[in-house]
C-alpha positions in Angstrom: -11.1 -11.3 30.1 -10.5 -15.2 31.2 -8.8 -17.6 30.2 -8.8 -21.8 31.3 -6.9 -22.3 34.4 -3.3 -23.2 33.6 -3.4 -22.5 30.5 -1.9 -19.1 28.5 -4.1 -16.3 27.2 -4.0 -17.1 23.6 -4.0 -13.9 21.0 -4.4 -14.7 17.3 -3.4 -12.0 15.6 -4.4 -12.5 11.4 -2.2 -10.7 9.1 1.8 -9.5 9.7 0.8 -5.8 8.4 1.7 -2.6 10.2 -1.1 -3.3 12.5 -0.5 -6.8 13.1 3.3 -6.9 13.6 3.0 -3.4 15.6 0.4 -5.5 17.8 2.5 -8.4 18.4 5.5 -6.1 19.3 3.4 -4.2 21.9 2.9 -7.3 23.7 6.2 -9.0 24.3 6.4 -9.8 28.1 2.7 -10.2 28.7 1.3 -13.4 30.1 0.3 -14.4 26.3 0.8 -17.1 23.8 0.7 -15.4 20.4 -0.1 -17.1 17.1 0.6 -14.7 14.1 -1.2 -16.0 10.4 -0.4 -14.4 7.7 -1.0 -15.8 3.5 2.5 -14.4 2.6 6.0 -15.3 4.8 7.2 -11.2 4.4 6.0 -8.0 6.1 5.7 -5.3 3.5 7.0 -1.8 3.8 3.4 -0.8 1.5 4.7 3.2 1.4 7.6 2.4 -0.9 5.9 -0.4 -3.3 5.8 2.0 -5.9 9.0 2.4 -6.0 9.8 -1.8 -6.9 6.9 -1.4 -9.3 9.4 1.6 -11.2 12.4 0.1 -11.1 13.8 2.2 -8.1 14.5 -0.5 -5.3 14.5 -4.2 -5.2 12.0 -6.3 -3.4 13.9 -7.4 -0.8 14.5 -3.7 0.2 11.5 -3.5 1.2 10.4 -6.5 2.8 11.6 -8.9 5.1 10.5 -12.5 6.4 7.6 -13.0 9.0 9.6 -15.6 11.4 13.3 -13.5 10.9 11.8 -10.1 12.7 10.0 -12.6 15.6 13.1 -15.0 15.7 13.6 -14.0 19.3 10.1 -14.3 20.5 9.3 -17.8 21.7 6.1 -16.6 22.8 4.8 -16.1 19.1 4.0 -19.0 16.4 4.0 -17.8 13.0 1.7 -20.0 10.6 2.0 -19.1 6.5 -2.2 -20.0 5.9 -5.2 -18.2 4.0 -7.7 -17.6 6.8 -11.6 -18.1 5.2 -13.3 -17.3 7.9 -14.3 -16.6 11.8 -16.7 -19.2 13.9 -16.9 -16.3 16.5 -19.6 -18.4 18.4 -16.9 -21.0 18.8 -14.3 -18.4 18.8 -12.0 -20.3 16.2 -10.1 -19.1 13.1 -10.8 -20.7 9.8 -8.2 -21.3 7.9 -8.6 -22.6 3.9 -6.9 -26.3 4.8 -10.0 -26.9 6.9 -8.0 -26.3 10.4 -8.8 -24.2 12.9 -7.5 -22.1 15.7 -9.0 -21.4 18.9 -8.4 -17.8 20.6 -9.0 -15.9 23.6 -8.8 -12.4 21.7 -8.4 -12.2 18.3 -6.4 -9.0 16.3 -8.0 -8.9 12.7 -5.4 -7.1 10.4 -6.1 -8.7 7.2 -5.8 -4.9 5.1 -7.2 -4.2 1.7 -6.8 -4.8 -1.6 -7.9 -2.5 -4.9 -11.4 -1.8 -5.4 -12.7 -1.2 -8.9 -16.4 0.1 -8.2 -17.9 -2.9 -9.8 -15.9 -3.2 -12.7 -13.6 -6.2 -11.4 -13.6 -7.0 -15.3 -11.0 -4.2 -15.5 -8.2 -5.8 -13.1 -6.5 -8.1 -15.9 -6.0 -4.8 -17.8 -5.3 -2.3 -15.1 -3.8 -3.9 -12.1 -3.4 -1.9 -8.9 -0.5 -2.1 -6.5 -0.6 -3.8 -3.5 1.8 -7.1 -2.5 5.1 -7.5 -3.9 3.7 -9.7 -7.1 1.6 -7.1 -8.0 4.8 -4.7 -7.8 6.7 -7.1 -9.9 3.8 -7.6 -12.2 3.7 -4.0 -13.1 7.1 -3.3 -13.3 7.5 -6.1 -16.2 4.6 -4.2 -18.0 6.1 -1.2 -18.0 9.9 -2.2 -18.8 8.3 -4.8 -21.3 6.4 -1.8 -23.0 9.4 -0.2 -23.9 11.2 -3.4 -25.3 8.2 -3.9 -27.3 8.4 0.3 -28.6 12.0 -0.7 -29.3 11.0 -3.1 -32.1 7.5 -1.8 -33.3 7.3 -0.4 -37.1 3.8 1.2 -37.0 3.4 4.2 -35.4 0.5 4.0 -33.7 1.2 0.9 -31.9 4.7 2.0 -30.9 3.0 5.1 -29.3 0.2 3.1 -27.6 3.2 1.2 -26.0 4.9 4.4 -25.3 1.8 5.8 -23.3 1.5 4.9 -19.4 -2.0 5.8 -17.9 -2.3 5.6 -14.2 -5.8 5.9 -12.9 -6.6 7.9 -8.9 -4.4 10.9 -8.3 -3.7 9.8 -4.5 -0.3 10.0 -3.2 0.4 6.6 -5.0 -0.9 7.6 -8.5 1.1 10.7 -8.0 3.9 9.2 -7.1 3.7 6.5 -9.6 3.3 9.3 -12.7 6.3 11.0 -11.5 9.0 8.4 -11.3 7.4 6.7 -14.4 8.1 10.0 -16.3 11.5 10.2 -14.3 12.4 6.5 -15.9 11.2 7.7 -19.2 13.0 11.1 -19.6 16.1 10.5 -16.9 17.1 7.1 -16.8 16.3 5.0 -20.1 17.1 7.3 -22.9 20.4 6.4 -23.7 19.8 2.6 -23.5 17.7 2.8 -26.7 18.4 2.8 -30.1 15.0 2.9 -32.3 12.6 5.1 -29.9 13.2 8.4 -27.6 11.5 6.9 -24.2 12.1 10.7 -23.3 9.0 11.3 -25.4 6.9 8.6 -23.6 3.3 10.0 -22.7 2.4 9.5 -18.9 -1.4 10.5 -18.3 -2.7 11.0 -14.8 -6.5 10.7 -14.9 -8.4 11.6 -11.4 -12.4 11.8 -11.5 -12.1 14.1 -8.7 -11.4 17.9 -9.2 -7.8 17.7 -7.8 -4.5 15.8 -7.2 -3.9 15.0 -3.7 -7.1 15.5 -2.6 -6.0 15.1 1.0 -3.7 17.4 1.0 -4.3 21.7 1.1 -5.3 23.5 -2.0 -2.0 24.9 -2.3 0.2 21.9 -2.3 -2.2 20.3 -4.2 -1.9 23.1 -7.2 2.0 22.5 -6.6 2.0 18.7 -7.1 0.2 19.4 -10.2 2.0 21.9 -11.5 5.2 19.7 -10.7 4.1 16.7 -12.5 3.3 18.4 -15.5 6.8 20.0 -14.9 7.7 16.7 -15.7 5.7 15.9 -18.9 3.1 14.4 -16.9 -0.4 14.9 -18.6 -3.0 15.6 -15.7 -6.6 15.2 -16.4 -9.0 16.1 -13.7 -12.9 15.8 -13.7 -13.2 13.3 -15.7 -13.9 9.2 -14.5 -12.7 6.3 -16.6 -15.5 4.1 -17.9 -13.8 1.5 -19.5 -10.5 0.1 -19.5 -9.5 -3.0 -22.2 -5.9 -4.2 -23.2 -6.4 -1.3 -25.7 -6.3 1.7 -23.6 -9.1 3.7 -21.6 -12.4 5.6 -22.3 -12.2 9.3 -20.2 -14.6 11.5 -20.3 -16.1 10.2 -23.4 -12.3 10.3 -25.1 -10.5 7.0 -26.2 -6.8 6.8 -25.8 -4.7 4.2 -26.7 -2.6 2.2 -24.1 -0.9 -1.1 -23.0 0.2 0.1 -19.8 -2.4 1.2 -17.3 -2.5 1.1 -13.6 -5.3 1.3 -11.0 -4.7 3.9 -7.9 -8.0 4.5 -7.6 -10.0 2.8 -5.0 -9.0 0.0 -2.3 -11.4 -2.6 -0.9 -11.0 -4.1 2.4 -11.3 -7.9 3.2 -14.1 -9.8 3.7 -13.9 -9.5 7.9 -16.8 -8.0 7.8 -18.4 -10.5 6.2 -17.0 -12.9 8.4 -18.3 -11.6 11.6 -21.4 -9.5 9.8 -20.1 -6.5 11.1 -21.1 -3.1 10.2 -19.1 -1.7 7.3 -17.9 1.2 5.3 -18.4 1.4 1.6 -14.9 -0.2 1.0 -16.1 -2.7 3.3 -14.4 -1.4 6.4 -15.6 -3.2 9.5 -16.9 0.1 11.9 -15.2 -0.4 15.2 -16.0 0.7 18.9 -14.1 3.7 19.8 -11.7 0.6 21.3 -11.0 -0.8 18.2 -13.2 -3.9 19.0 -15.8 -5.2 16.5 -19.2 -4.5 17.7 -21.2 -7.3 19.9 -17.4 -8.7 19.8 -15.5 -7.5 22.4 -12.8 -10.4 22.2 -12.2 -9.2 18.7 -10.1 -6.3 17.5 -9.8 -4.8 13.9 -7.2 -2.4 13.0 -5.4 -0.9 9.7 -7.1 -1.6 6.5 -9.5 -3.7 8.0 -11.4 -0.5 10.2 -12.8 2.3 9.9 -12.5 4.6 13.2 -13.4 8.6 13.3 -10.8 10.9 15.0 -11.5 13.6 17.1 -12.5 16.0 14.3 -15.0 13.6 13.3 -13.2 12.3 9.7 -12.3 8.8 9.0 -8.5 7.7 10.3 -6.7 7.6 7.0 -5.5 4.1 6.2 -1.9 4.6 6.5 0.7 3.4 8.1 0.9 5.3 11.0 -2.4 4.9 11.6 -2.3 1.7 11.6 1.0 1.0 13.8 -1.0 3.7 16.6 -4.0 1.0 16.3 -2.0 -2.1 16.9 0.0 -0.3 20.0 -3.0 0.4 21.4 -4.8 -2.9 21.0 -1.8 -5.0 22.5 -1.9 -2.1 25.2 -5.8 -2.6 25.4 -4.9 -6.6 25.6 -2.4 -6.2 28.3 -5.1 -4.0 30.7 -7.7 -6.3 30.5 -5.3 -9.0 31.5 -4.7 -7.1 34.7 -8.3 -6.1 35.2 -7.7 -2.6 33.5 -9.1 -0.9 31.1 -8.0 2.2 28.7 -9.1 5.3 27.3 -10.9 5.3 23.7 -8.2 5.1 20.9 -7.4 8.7 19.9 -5.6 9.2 16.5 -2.5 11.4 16.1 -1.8 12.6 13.4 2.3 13.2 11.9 1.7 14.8 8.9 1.0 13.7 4.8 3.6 13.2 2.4 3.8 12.7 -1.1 6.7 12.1 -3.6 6.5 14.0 -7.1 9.4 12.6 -9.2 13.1 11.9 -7.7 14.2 15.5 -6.3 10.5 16.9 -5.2 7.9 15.8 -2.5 5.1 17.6 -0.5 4.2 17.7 3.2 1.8 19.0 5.4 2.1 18.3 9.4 -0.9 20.8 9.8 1.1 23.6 11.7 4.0 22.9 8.6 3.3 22.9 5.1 6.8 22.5 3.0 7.2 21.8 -0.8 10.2 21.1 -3.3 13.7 19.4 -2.9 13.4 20.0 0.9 10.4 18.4 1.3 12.1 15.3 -0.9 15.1 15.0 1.7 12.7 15.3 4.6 10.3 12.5 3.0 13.3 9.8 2.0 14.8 10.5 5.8 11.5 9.6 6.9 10.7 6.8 4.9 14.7 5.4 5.4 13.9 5.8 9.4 11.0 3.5 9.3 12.5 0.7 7.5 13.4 -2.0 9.5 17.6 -2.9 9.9 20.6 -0.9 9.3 21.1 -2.9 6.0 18.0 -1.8 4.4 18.1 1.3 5.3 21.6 2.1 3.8 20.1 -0.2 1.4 17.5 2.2 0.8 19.3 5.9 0.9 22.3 4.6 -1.5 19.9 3.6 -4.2 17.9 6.9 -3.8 21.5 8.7 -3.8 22.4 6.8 -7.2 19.4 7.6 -8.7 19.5 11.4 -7.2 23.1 11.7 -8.6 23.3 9.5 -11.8 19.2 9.2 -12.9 20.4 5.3 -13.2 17.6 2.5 -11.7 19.6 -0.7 -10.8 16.4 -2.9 -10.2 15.3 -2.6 -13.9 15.1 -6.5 -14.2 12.1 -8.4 -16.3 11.2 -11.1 -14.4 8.4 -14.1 -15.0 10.1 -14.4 -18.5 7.8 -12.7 -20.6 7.7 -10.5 -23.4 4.2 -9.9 -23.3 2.6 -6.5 -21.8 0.0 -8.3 -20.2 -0.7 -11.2 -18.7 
């Protein structure tokens, strides 16, 4: 690794993720000059987006400005650009205004967004839930669907507004049909005059043969068995094959919707492409065993933006842990080779799974542990509270949950963008 005499190694480092951020953390105090791009001025807290898209917490709970968590490292420049591309020859970031940067090593962190499996035609009516607008977005939809019920006459189109589909039984479907049926049946009954939200149809479709297919058998069955506990209709085996502003086509059945959300699939960015790397079917770039892209070894990928096996041979899971591990061990990586070092392969640890199902029940499995019910739901919120960044957000955070755990009331139920339409 070199770097032009009197000059700083410079590290761009594209996208303020979990992997990106966690990277430029792991290198304070090394002889770098850091340059941090990112298309949005927030990191994201992605594990609790769910919960802004419900109604549960308030975007800036969960996010907080690029430049504010780096304020006390001169080393680092943040820019707020759209990177389109890599000139790896020249070894310059592209970025859309027609500037570039020029790097020493590069940390590609860009992360995913949904995937539809070639129906991109579907997005408009089934958006998935990835960035804050998207949270915001679907959280209109749903609080708008309601308004609407509250002043439909026909009943069939009142109980097409009434019925939420969410599509992918992953820990964010799941968790998404069980605070949606916990707004429906908890929180908004007594607000309404005309309809009983209580009797608001949430339908979890999966194609696969379970919920939580990551997860055991057994807490699988019990995540099931919970969300139907909560009116949650759970259809398994059966893939969607169209999706309109109308509703959704299952297994050959039609049902009626306005509200419908995509869990389903995620996509990664177009890195890959940039660099024609190697890639996964969600367009993963396939990294070296250290994180670097193949016939790149200046360039890193981590997050979202890899795929990396562990040492039982399955794919790293794209979570946040995962991805925090990665960028330690790249700016740890960075900071060996700058010394004339080296390190072992990355090795992936894992902490456990865990899934929310409704307000007072969760699942988790840390492979020697398996737990289930409201313990596992005090375990998961003191998990989730612990990784949060600043002592205001996190008792932020736990009094919201505790008002909602205590008085099934939701104080971010706000309509923004200022329209009464369900889509759009």
């Amino acid at each position: 690794m070199t770097t032009a005499p009197n000059r700083p190694h410079h590290v761009v480092i594209v996208g303020a993720g979990f992997g990106g951020l966690e990277a430029a953390f792991g290198l304070a105090g090394a002889p770098v000059k850091i340059t941090l791009v990112d298309r949005r001025n927030h990191h994201l807290f992605q594990p609790l987006l769910y919960q802004v898209a419900t109604a549960s917490l308030a975007t800036s709970e969960i996010a907080w400005p690029i430049r504010y968590l780096l304020r006390d490292r001169p080393d680092v420049t943040t820019l707020f650009a759209n990177v389109s591309g890599i000139d790896a020859a020249a070894k310059r970031v592209l970025v859309d205004d027609g500037d570039a940067l020029p790097y020493d090593t590069l940390v590609l962190a860009t992360g995913a967004r949904h995937a539809y499996f070639g129906h991109d035609e579907w997005e408009p009516f089934a958006p998935g839930l990835k960035t804050l607008e998207d949270a915001t977005t679907l959280r209109r939809r749903i609080l708008v669907a309601f308004e609407r019920a509250e002043r439909e006459t026909d009943p069939a189109r009142r109980a097409a507004l009434l019925t939420f589909v969410i599509i992918g039984a992953g820990p964010t479907g799941v968790e998404l049909a069980g605070t949606i049926a916990d707004l429906a049946k908890d929180t908004l009954p007594k607000d309404f005059r005309n309809i009983d939200t209580s009797k608001a149809r949430v339908v979890l479709i999966e194609a696969g043969p379970r919920v939580l297919a990551g997860f055991p058998d057994d807490l699988s069955a019990y995540a099931q068995k919970s969300l139907e506990g909560l009116g949650v209709e759970v259809v398994l085996g059966k893939p969607v094959t169209e999706c309109s502003i109308d509703g959704v086509v299952y297994g050959g059945n039609r049902l009626e919707a306005r509200t419908i959300i995509w869990a389903a699939g995620v996509r990664a960015s177009r890195a890959a492409e940039w660099l024609g790397a190697p890639a996964d079917r969600a367009y993963r770039v396939q990294v070296n065993p250290d994180l670097t892209v193949p016939g790149h070894p200046d360039i890193f990928a981590v997050g979202d933006t890899a795929t990396i096996s562990d040492t039982s041979g399955n794919p790293v899971p794209g979570i946040a842990p995962a991805a925090k591990q990665q960028g330690r061990y790249v700016a740890a990586l960075i900071k060996a080779r700058l010394n004339g070092g080296t390190l072992p392969p990355f090795r992936y640890k894992h902490a456990g799974s865990l899934a929310q199902i409704g307000k007072r029940k969760a699942v988790i499995d840390f492979g020697w542990l398996k737990l289930r019910g409201t313990i596992a739901w005090w375990i998961w919120g003191i998990a989730h509270i612990y990784f949060l960044i600043g002592l205001r957000h996190r008792l932020s955070v736990a009094m919201s949950w505790l008002w909602i755990h205590a008085r099934n009331q939701r104080a971010a139920r706000l309509i923004t963008q200022g329209s009464s339409k369900v889509t759009g």
